[in-house]
Each structure stands twice: as C-alpha cells, then as structure tokens.
C-alpha positions in Angstrom: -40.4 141.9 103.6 -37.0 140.3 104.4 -34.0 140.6 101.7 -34.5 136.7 101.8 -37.7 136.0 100.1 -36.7 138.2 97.4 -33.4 137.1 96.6 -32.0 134.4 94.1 -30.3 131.1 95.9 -29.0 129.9 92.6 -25.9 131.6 92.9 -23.6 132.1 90.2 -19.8 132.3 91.0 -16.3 132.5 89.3 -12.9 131.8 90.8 -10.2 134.5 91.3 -7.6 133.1 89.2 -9.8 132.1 86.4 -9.6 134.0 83.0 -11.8 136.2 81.8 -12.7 134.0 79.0 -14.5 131.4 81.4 -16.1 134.8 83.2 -17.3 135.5 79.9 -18.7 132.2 79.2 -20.8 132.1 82.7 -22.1 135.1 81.7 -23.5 134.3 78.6 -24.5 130.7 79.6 -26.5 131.4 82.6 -27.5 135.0 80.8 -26.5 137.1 84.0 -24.9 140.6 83.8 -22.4 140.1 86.9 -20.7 137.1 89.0 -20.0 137.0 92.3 -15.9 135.8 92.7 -14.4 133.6 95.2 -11.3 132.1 96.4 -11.5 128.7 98.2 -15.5 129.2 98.4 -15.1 132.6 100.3 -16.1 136.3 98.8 -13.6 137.9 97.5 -15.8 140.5 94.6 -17.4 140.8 92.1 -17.2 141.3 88.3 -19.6 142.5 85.9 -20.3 143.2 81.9 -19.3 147.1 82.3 -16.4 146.4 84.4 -14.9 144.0 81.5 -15.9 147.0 79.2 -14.1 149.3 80.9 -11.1 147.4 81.4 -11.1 145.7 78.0 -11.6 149.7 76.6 -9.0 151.0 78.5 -5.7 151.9 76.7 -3.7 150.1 79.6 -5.2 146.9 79.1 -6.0 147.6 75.1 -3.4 145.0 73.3 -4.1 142.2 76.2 -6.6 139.2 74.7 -9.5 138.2 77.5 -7.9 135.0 77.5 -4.6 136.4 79.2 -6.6 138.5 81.9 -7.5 136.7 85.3 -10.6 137.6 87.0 -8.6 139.3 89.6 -7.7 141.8 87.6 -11.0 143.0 86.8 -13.0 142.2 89.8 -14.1 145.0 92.4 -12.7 144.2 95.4 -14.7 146.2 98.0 -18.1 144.2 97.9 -20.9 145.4 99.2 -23.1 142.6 101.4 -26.1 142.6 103.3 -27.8 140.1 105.4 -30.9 137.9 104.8 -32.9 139.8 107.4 -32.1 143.2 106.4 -35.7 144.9 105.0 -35.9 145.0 101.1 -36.7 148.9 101.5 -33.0 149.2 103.4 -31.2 147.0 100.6 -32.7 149.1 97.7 -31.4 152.2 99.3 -28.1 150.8 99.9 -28.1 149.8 96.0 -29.2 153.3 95.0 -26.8 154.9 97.3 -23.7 153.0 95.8 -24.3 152.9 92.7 -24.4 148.7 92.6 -26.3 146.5 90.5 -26.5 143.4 92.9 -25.3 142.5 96.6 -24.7 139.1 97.5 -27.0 138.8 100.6 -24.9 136.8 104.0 -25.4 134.5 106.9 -22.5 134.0 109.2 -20.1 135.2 106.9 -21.8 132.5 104.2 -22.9 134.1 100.8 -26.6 132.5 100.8 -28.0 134.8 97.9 -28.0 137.5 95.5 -30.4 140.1 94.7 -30.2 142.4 92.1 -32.3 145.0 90.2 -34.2 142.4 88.1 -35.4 140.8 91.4 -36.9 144.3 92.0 -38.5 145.3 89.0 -40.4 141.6 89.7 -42.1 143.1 93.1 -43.3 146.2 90.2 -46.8 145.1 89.3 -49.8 145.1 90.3 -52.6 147.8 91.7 -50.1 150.5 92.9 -48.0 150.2 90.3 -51.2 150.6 87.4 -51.2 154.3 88.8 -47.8 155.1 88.5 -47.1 156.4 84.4 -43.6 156.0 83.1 -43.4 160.3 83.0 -43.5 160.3 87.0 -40.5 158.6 87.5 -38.6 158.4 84.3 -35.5 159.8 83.5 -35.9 163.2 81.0 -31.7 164.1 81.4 -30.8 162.0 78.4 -27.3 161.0 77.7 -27.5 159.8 74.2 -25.0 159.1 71.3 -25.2 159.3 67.4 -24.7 156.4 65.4 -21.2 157.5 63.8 -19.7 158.6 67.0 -16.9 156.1 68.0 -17.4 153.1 70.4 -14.5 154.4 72.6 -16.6 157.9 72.8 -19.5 155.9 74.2 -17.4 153.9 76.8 -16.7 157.3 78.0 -19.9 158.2 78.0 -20.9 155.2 80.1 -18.1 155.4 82.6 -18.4 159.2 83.5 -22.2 159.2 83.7 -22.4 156.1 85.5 -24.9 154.2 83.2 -24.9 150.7 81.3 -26.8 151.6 78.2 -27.1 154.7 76.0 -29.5 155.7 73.7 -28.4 156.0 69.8 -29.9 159.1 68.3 -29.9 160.4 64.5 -31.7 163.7 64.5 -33.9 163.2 67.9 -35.2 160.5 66.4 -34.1 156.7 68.2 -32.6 154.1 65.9 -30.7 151.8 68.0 -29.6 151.0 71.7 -25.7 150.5 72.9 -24.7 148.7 76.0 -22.1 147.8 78.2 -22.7 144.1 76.7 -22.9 145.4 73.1 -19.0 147.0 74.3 -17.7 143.9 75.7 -18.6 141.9 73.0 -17.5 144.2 70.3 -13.6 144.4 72.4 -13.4 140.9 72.3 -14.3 140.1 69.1 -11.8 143.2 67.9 -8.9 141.7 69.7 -9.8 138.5 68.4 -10.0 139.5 64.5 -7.5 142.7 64.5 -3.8 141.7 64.6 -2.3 143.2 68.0 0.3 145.7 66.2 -3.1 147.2 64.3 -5.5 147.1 67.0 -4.1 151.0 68.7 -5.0 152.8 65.2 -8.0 150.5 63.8 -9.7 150.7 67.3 -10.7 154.2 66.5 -12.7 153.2 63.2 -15.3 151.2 65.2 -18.2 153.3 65.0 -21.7 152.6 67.4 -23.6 151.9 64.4 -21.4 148.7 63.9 -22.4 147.3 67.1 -25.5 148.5 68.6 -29.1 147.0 68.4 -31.0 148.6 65.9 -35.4 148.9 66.3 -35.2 149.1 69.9 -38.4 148.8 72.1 -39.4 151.8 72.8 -42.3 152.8 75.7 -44.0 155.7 75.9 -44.7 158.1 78.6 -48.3 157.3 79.7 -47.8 153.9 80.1 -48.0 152.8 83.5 -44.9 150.9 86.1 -46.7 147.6 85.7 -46.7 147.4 81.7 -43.0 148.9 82.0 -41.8 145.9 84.8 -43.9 143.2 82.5 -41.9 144.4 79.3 -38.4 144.6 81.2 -39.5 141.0 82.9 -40.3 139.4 79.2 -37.3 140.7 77.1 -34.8 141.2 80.2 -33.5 144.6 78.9 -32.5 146.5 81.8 -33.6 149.6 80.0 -36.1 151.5 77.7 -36.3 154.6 76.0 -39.5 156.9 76.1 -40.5 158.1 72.6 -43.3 160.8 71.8 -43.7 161.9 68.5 -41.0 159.7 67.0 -38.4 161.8 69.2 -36.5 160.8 72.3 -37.9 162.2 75.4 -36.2 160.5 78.4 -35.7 156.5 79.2 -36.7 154.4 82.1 -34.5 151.4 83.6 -34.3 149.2 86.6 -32.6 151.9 88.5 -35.9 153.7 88.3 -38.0 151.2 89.5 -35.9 150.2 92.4 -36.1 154.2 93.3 -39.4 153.8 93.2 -39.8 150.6 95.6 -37.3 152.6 98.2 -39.7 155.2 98.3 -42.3 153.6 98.7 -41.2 150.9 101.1 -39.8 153.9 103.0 
C-alpha cells in the first residue's frame, strides 16, 4: 500500500512568525499533537506538544510567556518528508528510525498530506492482529515516576528517554498518567498565574500529582493488538500502561504498533 491512501489530506498548518499562543490554540482546536509550519505556503518544520514542553521547561526560555515566543523558535527545522508513493512499510521504518511522530508526505515539492502514528494504529485490526497479545510486543523497560516527584524531574525524564508520556507509580501500583500535553499545559498556565520574579523558585514546588491524569486506562497483557488499536482509536491516548495484579508491568503505545506493521509489512 502507498503512503497515499493512508495519510490525512486535511492538513493542519501554522505560520513561522506566529506565536506560540495561536500554535497552542490549533492544537487544541483541531485536537492534534503536532503542526506542520510554513512560510509563504512552503515547509519550513514542524512543531509539536513535547517540543513546546521542552522549550517552555527549559531554564533558557523559563521567564518568557507563550505569547512572546514565535513559532520559529520552537519549530524543528530539519523535517523529515516522504513522497505519496513511497510503501507504508518504508515510511514506518523511516518514523521508527528517527524517532518522529508524523512526516508530511510531498508531490513536487507540494506538502499534500500527513501521516502520523494514529493513522497506523487505524491499519491494527482485524484477523492478524486478534493473534498478536499486548505481552509480544509491549514495552516491559518501564520508565515511570512517583506522584511527588517534581514536574521539571519528569521533563527530564521525557527528554532523555525519548518518550511523550510516563507512567505515575506509588508503590508499583498505577495511579495516574503524565504527558508531554499534561507539561505544556501546566508551563503555561504557571507563567500565566506566577508573577515572573517568583516563577525561578516556585517552579520547583509543582509536583506530578498536581497535574497528571489520575484512574488511567489500563490494559492488560493478554489482550490482543486489535482490542489495544480499538481502545487507542476510541479515547485517542497515544499510550497505555499494562497492569497485572494491580502492579505495573510494562506499557504499550503507538510506537509499538507502528513496529509492529514495519515488521510485518517487511
């Protein structure tokens, strides 16, 4: 199958020199995790929730409001494109390889789609899939954080392993989810509230229990790829962790499931 009868033509796109605010706002309206950006219609990146984490988390950019950051600023420059002819099997791999969440798919140097993880987990279901359990291809290295561990701890967390969401854990047992969303929103609505000359020492007192999403869906191991797409599909969590026994034992997420279609569309 061709990139192009997977990928979504409804494409999504901020301008260079807008703010982050409006990013922000496009995000939330159309409920999209990243946004292709262009100058004068062309490609020029492409911004996501964990890269305004990252940047709104960092100490350079810790006093600055979203309102006074441009897009530019935030964007990666160095986007990754494929063609609409390229095999979906080729484009997975390319996603896994580099670490991305989406490539805007090209036609004579035009940006005609986008396809990211979601569109994926969509191709999960069905007969094949009834036979694959959550334990075969699940993740069982968990990276997890405690609910009175600091939100800066779990940017960290996020940024050196790579990952959008982390698991909050009291005592092996699950009782919330944090995300790169749950971080942006909690930045912005810190630099909003905290006067700027406070905001240095008081950004240390936010704690993951004050932001993140308490009774998470859960999955369990024995469940099979179809259930797990279906469930990803219906709440649009890019993420779930595995519990057996009431203890955490691993999670599966979109990244998975694309794995999974590379190998075997390979």
């Amino acid at each position: 199958m061709q990139i192009k009868n997977l990928m979504s033509e409804n494409i999504i796109t901020v301008d260079k020199d807008q703010n982050l605010t409006d990013a922000l706002k496009l995000l939330r309206k159309h409920n999209v995790s990243r946004l292709p950006v262009t100058n004068n219609k062309e490609l020029v990146g492409i911004i996501s929730e964990r890269d305004i984490a990252n940047k709104l988390g960092s100490s350079k950019y810790e006093n600055m409001p979203a309102s006074r950051l441009h897009v530019s600023s935030v964007m990666i420059k160095d986007v990754i494109t494929v063609p609409q002819s390229m095999q979906l099997g080729e484009v997975a791999k390319i996603m896994l390889e580099k670490g991305i969440g989406s490539v805007p798919v090209m036609e004579d140097n035009e940006m005609v789609g986008i396809v990211s993880k979601a569109d994926f987990v969509t191709l999960a279901v069905g007969i094949a899939f009834d036979k694959i359990s959550v334990k075969e291809i699940m993740c069982k290295n968990l990276i997890s954080v405690s609910p009175s561990e600091r939100i800066v701890h779990a940017r960290r967390q996020m940024i050196e392993s790579r990952i959008g969401r982390l698991p909050v854990v009291d005592d092996e047992t699950l009782v919330g989810m944090v995300t790169s969303k749950d971080l942006m929103r909690a930045f912005i609505e810190f630099r909003k509230s905290v006067p700027e000359k406070y905001q240095k020492s008081q950004i240390k007192d936010l704690l993951v229990e004050d932001i993140m999403s308490s009774n998470p869906v859960f999955v369990s191991k024995d469940m099979s790829i179809t259930e797990i797409s279906n469930i990803i599909m219906e709440t649009g969590f890019n993420g779930l962790p595995v519990v057996e026994n009431d203890k955490v034992i691993g999670i599966i997420t979109q990244t998975d499931i694309l794995r999974l279609i590379e190998k075997l569309e390979s």
